[in-house]
C-alpha positions as CSV (number, residue, x, y, z in Angstrom):
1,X,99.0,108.3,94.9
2,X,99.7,104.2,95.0
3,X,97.7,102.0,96.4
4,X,99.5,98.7,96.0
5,X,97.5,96.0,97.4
6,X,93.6,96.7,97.4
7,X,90.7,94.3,96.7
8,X,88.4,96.4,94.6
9,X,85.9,93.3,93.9
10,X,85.1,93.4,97.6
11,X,83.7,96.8,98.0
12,X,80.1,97.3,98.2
13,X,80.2,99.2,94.8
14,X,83.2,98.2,92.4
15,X,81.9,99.7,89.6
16,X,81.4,102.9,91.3
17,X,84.7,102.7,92.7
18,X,86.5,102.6,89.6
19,X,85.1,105.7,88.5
20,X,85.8,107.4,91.6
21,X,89.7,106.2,91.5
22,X,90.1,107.2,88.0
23,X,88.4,110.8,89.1
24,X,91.1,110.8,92.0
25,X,94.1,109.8,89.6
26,X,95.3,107.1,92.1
27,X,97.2,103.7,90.7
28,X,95.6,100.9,92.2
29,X,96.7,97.1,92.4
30,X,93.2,95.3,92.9
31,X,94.4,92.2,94.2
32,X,92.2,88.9,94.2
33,X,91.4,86.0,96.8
34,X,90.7,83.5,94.3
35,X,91.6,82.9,91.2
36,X,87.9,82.7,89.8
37,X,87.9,86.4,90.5
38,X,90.0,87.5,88.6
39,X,88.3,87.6,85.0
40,X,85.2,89.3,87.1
41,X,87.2,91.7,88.5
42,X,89.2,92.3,85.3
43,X,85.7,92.9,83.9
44,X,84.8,95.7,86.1
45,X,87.8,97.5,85.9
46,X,87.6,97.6,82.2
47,X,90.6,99.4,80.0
48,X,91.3,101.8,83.0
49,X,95.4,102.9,82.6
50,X,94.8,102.7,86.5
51,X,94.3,99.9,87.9
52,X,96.0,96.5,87.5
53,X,94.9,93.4,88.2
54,X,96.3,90.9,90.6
55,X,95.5,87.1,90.0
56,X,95.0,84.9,93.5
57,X,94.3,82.6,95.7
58,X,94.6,84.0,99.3
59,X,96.1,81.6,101.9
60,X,93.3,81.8,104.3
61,X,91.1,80.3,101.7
62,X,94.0,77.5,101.1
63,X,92.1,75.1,103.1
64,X,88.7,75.2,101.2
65,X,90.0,76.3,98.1
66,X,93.4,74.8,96.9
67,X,92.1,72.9,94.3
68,X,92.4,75.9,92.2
69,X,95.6,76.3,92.2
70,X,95.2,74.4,88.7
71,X,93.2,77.4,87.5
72,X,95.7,79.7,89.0
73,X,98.9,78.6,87.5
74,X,96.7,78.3,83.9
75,X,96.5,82.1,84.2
76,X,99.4,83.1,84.9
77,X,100.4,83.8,81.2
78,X,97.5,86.1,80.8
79,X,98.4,88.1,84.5
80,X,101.3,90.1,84.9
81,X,100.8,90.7,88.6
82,X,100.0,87.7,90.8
83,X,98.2,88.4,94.3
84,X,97.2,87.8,96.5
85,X,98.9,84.8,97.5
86,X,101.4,83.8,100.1
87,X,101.6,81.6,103.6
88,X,99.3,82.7,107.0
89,X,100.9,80.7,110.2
90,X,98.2,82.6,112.0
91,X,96.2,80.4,114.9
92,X,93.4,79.9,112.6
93,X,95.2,79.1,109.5
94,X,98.6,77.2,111.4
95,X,97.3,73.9,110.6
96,X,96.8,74.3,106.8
97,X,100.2,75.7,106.6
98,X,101.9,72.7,104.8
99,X,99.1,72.7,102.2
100,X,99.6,76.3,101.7
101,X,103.4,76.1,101.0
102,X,102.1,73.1,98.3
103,X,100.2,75.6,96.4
104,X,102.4,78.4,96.8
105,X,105.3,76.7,95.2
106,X,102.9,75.7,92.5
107,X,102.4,79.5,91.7
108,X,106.0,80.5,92.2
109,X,106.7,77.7,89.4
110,X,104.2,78.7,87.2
111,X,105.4,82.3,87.2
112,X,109.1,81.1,87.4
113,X,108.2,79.1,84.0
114,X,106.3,82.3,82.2
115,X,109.3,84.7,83.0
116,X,108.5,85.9,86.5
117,X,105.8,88.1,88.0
118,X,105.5,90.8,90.2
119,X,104.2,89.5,93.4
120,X,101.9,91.0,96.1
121,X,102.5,88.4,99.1
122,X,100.8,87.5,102.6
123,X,103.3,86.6,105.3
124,X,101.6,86.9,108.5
125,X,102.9,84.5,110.7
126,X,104.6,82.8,108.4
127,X,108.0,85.2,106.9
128,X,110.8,82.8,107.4
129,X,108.9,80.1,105.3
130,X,108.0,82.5,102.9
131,X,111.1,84.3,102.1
132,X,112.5,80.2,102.0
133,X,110.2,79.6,99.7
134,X,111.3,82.7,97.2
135,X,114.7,81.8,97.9
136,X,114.5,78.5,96.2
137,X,112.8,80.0,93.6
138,X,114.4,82.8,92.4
139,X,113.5,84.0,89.2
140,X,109.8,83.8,90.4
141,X,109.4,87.4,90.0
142,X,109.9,90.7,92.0
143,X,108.4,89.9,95.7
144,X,106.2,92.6,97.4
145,X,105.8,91.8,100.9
146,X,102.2,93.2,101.7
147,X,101.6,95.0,105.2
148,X,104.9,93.0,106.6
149,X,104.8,92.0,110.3
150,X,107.6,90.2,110.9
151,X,110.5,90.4,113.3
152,X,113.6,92.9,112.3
153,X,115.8,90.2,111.7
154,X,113.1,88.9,109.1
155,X,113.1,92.1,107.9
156,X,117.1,92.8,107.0
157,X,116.8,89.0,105.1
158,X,114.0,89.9,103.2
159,X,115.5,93.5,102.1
160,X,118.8,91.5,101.3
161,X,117.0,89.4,99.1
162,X,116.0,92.6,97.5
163,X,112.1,91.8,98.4
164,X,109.9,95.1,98.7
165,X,107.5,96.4,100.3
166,X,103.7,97.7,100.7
167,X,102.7,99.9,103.6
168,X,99.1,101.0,104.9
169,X,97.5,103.2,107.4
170,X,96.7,100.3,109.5
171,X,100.1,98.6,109.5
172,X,101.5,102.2,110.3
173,X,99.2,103.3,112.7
174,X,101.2,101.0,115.4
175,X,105.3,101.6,116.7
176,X,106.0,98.5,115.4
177,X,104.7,98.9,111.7
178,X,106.7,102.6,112.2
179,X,109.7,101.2,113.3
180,X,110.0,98.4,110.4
181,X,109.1,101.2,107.4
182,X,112.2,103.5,109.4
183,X,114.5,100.2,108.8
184,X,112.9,99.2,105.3
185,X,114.6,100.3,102.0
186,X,113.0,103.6,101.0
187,X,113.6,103.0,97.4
188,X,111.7,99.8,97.8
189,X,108.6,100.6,99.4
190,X,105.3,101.2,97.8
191,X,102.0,102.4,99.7
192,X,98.8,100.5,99.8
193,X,95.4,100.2,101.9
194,X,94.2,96.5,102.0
195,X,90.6,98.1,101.5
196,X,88.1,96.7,102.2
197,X,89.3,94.8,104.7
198,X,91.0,97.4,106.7
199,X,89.7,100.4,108.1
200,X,89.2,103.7,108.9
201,X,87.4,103.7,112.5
202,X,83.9,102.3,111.0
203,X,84.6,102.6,107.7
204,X,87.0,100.3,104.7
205,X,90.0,102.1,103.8
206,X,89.7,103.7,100.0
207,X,92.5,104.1,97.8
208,X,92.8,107.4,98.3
209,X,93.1,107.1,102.2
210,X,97.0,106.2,101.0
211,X,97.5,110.0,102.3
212,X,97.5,108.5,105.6
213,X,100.4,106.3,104.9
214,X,102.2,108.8,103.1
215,X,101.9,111.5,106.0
216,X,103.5,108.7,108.7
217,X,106.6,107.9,105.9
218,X,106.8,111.6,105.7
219,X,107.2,111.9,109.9
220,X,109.2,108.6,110.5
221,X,111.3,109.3,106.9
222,X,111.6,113.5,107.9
223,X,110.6,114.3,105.0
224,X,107.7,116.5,103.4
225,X,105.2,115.0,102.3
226,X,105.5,116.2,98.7
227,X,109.3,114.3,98.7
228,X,107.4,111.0,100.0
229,X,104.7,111.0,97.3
230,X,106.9,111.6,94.9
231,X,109.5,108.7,96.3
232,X,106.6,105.8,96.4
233,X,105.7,107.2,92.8
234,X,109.5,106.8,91.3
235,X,109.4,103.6,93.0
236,X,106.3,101.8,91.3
237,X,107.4,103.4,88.2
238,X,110.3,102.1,88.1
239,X,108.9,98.5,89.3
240,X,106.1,98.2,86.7
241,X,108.3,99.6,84.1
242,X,111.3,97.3,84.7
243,X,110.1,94.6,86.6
244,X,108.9,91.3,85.1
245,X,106.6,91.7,81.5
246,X,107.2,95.3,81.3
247,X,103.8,98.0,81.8
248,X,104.9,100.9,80.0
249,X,101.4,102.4,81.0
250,X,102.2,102.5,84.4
251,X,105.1,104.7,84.0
């Protein structure tokens, strides 16, 4: 199981966690909101084969927090994956916008300059400025769009750009987020949960609840489930293996 974009620092019990996605032999991403997380989080995940660590500064904290940007793009040589960043055109977050495309094309040029990353990105409200943004910097890295909401016009640029994809429960539990995974490139799309944040009636998402993504593909794909576990699994192989600053672990 893959759980692509998940933010493991934010759980009640990280340490416990770890343990328990080890135990469950699931490949996490454990994205970060800021970039002073990432050596904490890092920390608690420990040598674990598992579980990679995204370095970043989330574009809802932009406003507050883009000062370390600086920090950011200082540790980029030490990251391989870089997330989460990206733009949020949201109501709350429209009018910081401009600042957030500043900082995120700070971060594509720091990982432009270090050989390119592999890139777990926020587009809410935002995907035409952010797949601009990628397209003037194209050696950044490999872009994975996280739980993309955009139009399906929005969608056919960004899989022409070769851009991929991470799908949750939540994004899936909707027609919309079913009818962009039906028009997404399967060979491109990765699972994920976006735990803690969402959730499960009551309860955050856990990696492991990337079962419930995988049983939508395998009705909107028509495909058993077995064939779409083992799809997203060739897939992130083949991304961490190939992409930017190679993870032979991974594979």
């Amino acid at each position: 199981m893959i759980d692509f974009h998940c933010h493991i620092d934010l759980y009640s019990n990280p340490v416990t966690l770890v343990d328990q996605i080890v135990q469950k032999g699931v490949y996490v991403l454990a994205v970060t909101t800021t970039p002073k997380a990432w050596r904490g989080t890092n920390a608690v995940v420990g040598n674990s084969k598992r579980i990679r660590v995204g370095l970043g500064l989330h574009p809802e904290l932009v406003a507050q927090r883009h000062s370390e940007v600086d920090l950011l793009c200082s540790l980029v040589p030490e990251a391989r994956y870089v997330g989460e960043v990206g733009l949020d055109g949201s109501t709350p977050h429209r009018a910081s916008l401009a600042l957030q495309e500043e900082v995120l094309r700070k971060v594509l040029l720091a990982c432009t300059s270090y050989g390119g990353r592999i890139l777990s990105l926020h587009s809410r409200g935002a995907v035409s400025s952010l797949l601009g943004l990628l397209t003037a910097h194209p050696l950044a890295g490999v872009p994975v769009l996280h739980w993309f909401a955009g139009t399906p016009r929005e969608l056919q640029r960004a899989s022409a750009m070769g851009c991929w994809f991470s799908v949750g429960p939540a994004m899936l539990r909707g027609q919309k987020g079913r009818e962009l995974v039906a028009a997404m490139p399967r060979d491109r799309v990765l699972t994920e949960t976006d735990g803690p944040f969402a959730r499960k009636g009551k309860d955050p998402l856990m990696p492991w609840d990337v079962i419930d993504a995988e049983s939508t593909l395998a009705d909107v794909w028509e495909l058993p489930v077995e064939q779409v576990r083992a799809t997203v699994l060739a897939n992130f192989r083949r991304l961490a293996v190939t992409g930017p600053q190679a993870d032979p672990e991974s594979g």
